[in-house]
C-alpha positions as CSV (number, residue, x, y, z in Angstrom):
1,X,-22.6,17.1,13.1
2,X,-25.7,15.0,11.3
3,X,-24.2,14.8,7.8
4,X,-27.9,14.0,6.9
5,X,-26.7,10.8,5.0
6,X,-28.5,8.3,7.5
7,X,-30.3,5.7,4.9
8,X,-27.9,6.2,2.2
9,X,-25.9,3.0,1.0
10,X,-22.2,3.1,0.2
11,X,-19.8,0.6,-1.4
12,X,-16.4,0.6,0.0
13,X,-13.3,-0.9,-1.6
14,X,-10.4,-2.1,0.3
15,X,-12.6,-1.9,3.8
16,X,-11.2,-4.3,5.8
17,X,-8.2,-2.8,7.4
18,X,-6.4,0.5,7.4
19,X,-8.0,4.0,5.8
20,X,-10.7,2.2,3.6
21,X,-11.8,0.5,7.1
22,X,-11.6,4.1,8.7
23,X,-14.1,5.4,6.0
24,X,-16.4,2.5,5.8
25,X,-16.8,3.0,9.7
26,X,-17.1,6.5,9.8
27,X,-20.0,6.2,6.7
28,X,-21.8,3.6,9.0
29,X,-21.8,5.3,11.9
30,X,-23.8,8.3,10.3
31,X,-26.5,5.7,9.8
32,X,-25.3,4.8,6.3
33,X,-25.6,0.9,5.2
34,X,-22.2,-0.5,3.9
35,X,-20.9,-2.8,1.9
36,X,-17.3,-3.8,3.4
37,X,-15.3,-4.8,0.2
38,X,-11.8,-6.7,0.7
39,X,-10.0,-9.2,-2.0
40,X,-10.5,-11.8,0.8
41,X,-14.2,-12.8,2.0
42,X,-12.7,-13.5,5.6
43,X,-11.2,-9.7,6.3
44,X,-14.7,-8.4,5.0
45,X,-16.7,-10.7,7.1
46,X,-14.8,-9.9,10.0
47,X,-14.7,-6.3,9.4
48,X,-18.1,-6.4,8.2
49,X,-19.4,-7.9,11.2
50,X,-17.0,-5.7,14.1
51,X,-18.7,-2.3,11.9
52,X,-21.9,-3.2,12.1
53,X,-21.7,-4.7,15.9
54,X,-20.4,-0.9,16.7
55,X,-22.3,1.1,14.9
56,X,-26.3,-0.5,14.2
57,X,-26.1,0.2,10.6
58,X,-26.2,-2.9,8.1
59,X,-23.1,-4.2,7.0
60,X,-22.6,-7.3,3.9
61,X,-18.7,-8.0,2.9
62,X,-18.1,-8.7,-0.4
63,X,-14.7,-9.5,-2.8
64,X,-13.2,-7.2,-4.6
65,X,-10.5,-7.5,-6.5
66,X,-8.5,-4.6,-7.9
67,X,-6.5,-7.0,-10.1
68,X,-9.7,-8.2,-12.6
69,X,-12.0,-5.7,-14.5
70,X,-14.3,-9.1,-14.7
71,X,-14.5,-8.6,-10.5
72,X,-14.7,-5.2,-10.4
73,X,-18.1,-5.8,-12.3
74,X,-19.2,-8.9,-10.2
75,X,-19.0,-6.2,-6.9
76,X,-20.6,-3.5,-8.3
77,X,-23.5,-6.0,-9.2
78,X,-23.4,-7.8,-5.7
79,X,-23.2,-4.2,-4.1
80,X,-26.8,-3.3,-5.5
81,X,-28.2,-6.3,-5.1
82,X,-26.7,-6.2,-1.2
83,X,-28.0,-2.6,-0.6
84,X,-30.5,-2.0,-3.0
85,X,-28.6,0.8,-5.0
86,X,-25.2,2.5,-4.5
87,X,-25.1,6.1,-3.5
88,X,-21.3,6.7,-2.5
89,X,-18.6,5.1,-3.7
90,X,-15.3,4.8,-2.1
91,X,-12.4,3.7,-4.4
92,X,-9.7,2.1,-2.7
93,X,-6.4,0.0,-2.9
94,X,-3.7,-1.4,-1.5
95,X,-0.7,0.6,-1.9
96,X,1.6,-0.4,-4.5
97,X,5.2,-1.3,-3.9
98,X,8.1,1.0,-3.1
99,X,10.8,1.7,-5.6
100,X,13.2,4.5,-7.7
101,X,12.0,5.9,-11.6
102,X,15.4,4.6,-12.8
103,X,14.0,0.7,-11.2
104,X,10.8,0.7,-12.7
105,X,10.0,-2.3,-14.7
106,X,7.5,-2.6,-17.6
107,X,5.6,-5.3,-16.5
108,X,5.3,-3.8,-12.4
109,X,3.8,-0.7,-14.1
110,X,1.6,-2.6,-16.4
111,X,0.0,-4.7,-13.5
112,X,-0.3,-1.6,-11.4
113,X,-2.2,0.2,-13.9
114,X,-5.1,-2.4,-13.8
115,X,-4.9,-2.3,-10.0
116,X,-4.5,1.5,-9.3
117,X,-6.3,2.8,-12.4
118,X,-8.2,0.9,-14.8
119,X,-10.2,-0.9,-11.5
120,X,-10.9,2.2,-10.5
121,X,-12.2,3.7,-13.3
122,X,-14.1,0.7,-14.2
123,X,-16.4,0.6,-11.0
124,X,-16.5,4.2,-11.3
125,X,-18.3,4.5,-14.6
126,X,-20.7,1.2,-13.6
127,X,-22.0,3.1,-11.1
128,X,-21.9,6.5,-11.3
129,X,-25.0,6.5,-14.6
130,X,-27.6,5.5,-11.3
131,X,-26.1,8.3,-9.2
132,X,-26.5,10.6,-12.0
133,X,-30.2,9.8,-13.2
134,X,-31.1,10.3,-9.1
135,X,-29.8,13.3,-9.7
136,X,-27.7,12.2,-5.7
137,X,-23.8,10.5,-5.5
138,X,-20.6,10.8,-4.0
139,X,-17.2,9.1,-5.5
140,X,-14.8,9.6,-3.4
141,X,-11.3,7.9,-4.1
142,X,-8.4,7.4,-1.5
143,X,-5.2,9.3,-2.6
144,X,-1.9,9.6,-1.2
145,X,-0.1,13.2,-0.8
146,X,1.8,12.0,-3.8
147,X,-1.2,13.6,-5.3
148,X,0.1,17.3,-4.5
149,X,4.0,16.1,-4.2
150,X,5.8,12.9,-5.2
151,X,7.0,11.1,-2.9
152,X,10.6,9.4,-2.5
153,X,10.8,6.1,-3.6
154,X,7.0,5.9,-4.5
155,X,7.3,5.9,-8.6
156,X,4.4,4.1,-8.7
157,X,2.2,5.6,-6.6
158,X,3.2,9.1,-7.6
159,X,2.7,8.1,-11.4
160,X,-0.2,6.3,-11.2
161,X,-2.2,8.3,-9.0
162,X,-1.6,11.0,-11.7
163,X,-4.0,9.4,-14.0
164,X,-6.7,9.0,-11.1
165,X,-6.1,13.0,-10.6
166,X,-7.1,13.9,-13.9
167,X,-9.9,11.4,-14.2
168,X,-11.5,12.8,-11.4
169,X,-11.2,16.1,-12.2
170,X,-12.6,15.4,-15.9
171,X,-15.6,13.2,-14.1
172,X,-16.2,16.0,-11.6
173,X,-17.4,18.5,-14.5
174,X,-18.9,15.9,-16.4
175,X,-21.6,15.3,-13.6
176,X,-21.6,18.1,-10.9
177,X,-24.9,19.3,-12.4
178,X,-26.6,16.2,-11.6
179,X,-25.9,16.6,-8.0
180,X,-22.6,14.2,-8.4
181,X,-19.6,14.8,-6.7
182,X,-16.5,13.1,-7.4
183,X,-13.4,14.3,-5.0
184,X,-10.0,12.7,-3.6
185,X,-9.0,12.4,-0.1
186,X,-5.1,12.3,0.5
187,X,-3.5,11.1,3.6
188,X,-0.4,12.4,4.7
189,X,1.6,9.4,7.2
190,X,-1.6,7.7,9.0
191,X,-0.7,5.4,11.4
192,X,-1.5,2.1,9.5
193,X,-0.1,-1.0,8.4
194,X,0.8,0.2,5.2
195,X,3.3,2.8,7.1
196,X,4.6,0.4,8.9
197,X,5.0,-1.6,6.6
198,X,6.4,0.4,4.6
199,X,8.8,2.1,7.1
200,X,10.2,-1.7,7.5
201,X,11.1,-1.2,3.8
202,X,12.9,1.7,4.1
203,X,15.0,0.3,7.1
204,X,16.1,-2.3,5.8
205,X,17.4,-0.9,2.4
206,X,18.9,2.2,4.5
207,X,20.6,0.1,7.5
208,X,18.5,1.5,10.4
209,X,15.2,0.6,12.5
210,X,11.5,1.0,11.7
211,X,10.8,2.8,14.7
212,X,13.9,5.3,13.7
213,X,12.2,5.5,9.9
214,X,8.9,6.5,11.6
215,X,10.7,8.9,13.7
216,X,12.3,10.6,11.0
217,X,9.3,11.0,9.6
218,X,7.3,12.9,12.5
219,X,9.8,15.8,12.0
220,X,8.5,16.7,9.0
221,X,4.9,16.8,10.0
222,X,4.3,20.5,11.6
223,X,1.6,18.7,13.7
224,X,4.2,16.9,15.4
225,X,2.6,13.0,15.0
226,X,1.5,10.8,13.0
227,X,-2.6,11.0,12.2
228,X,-5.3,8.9,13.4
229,X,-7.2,6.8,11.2
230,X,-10.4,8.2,12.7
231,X,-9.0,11.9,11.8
232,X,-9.5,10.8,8.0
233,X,-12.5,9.0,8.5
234,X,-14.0,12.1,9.7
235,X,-12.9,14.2,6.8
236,X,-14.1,11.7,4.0
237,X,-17.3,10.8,5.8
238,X,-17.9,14.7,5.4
239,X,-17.4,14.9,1.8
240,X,-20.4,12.5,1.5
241,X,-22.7,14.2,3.5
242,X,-25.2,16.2,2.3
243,X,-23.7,19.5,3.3
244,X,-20.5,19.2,0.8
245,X,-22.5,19.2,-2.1
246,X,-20.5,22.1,-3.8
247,X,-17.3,20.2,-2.8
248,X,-16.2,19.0,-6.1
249,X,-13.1,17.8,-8.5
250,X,-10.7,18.4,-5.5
251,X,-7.7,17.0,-3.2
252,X,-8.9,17.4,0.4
253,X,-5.5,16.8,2.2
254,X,-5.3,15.2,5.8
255,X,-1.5,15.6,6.2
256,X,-1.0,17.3,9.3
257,X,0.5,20.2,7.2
258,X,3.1,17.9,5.8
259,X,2.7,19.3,2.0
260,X,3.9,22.9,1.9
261,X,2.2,24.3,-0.2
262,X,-1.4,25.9,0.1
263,X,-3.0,24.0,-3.0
């Protein structure tokens, strides 16, 4: 399918490895120029450069740092001056660390919330006002199915990811009749580093092997695997093409069925 976004130019945060690599791939092989976006030069230069070797379009890496408001300005500046505008933007971050409610300490939270929120927002609302006055954008933020469901051991995530909910949602109304539309996509267990990684973290404080973690986890996904980063590529890729312009203020889940529920 010809998601009729060929020419558009897209800002991707977190690009250089994992689901925010998946996207940024999928965006530039529909003919879309990216900007690769990692908090270390290297990663987006290398991922930058493999993208663009496979798919033709033009790739730049840039830093981006989740951590600093101050950066998250510096990018969105370096992004438009890269590509000449910024049509779709794909918020991203690394996933916070694992942990119970009853753990959670002020100070984690607090430095979370700049990563995993205010970041986020922050880019948002720089560039959304040029998406808005071409009357053409996509934001499209990476979730977790914490956003339907928390998940165990993921306080952080599951609270954090709250705020982004809502946010969106608000954003969504605010600018859907300017031909802006502002969605999450939420990945069930993708095969990534993060779920390894995070699968090592769960063996160790429960006494078994990563591999019997990750197996565990298979049987409850009624597909019966874990996804393929490409899978959700595919999906997000599609809610920036032209076609899912009445696609708006939703979680579009690639679970494999995991959550239960219908909505």
């Amino acid at each position: 399918m010809d998601l009729g976004i060929a020419g558009k130019r897209a800002l991707v945060l977190g690009a250089s490895k994992g689901l925010g690599y998946a996207v940024a791939h999928a965006l530039a092989s529909e003919g879309v120029s990216v900007a690769v976006s990692s908090s270390s030069m290297d990663r987006a230069a290398e991922a930058a450069e493999k993208i663009g070797t496979e798919t033709g379009s033009k790739t730049v890496p840039l830093v981006g740092d989740v951590s600093s408001s101050d950066n998250m300005d510096s990018l969105a500046d370096e992004a438009v001056a890269a590509l000449g505008g910024v049509d779709i933007l794909v918020n991203n971050h690394g996933g916070p660390p694992l942990g119970f409610a009853r753990d959670l300490e002020e100070a984690v939270l607090v430095e979370q919330f700049q990563k995993m929120v205010v970041s986020i927002i922050h880019i948002t609302s720089r560039l959304v006002p040029a998406m808005v006055e071409q009357k053409w954008g996509r934001v499209l933020t990476i979730g977790s199915s914490g956003n339907v469901e928390p998940l165990h051991n993921m306080v952080l995530s599951n609270t954090l990811r709250g705020a982004v909910v809502n946010y969106t949602k608000t954003l969504a109304n605010e600018v859907a009749k300017d031909g802006v539309t502002v969605n999450i996509v939420a990945p069930g267990t993708i095969l990534t580093d993060r779920s390894r990684g995070s699968a090592e973290t769960n063996a160790k404080r429960l006494g078994i092997t990563a591999e019997e973690v990750l197996a565990d986890r298979v049987k409850g996904i009624p597909a019966g695997r874990f996804g393929d980063p490409k899978e959700f590529g595919a999906v997000a890729a599609f809610l920036c093409g032209q076609n899912s312009g009445y696609c708006t203020g939703s979680i579009w889940r690639v679970d494999g069925g995991r959550i239960k529920t219908i909505v």
